[in-house]
C-alpha positions as CSV (number, residue, x, y, z in Angstrom):
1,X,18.5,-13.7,1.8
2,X,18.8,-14.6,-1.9
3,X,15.2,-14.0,-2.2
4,X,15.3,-10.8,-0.8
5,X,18.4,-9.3,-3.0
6,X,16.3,-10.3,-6.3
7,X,13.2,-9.3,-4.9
8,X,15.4,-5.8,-4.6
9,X,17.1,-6.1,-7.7
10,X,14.2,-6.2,-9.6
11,X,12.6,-3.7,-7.4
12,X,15.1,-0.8,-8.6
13,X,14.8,-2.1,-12.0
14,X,11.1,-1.3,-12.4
15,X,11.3,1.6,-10.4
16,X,14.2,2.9,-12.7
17,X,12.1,2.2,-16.1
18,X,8.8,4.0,-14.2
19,X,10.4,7.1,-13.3
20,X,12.1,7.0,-16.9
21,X,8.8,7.2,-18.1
22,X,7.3,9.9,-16.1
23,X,10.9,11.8,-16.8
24,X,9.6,11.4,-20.7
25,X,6.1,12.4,-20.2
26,X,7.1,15.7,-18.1
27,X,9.8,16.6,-20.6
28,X,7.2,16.5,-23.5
29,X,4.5,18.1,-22.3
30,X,6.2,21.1,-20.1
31,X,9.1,21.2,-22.2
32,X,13.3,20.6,-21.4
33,X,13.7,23.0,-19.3
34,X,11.1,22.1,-16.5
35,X,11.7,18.3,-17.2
36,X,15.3,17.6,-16.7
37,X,15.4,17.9,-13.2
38,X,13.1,14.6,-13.4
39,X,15.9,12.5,-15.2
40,X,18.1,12.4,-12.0
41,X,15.4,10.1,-10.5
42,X,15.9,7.0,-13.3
43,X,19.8,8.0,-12.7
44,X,19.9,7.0,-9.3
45,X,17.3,4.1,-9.7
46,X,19.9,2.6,-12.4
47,X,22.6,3.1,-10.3
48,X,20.5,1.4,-7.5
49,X,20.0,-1.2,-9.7
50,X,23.8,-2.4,-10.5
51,X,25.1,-2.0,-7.3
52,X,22.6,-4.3,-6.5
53,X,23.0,-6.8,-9.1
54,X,27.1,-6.5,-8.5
55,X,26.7,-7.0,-4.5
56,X,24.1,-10.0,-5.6
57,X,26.9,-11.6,-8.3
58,X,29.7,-11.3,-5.7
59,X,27.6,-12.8,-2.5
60,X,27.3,-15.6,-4.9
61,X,30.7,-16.2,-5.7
62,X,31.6,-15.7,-2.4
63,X,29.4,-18.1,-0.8
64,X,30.6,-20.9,-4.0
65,X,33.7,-20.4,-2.4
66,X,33.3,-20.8,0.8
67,X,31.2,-24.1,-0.1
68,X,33.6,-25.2,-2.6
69,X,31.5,-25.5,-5.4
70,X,31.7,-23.7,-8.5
71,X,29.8,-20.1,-8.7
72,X,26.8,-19.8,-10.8
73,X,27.0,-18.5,-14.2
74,X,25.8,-15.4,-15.6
């Protein structure tokens, strides 16, 4: 399951810089107006991202607990 919540992670991370990218690229060539809609799609990606990566950090601590060990560091 670890795998899969980094695989995800990193997932809405490069989805998140891609549609950042195409939000640029349709803001400069059809101007603000047409292109701001297309920001709300990085938005969401981000946000995506650091739930995520938050959910991922405390499964971690949780499961450190519950084996007694120490959680990982960030």
């Amino acid at each position: 399951m670890q795998k899969f919540a980094r695989f995800m992670e990193l997932f809405w991370l490069v989805l998140a810089v891609a549609t950042a990218g195409w939000a640029v690229y349709v803001i400069t060539t059809q101007g603000w107006v047409a292109g701001q809609f297309w920001l709300w799609f990085p938005l969401v990606c981000a946000a995506m991202w650091a739930y995520r990566r938050f959910t991922r950090r405390k499964m971690a601590e949780w499961e450190a607990r519950q084996h007694g060990s120490d959680p990982p560091r960030h």
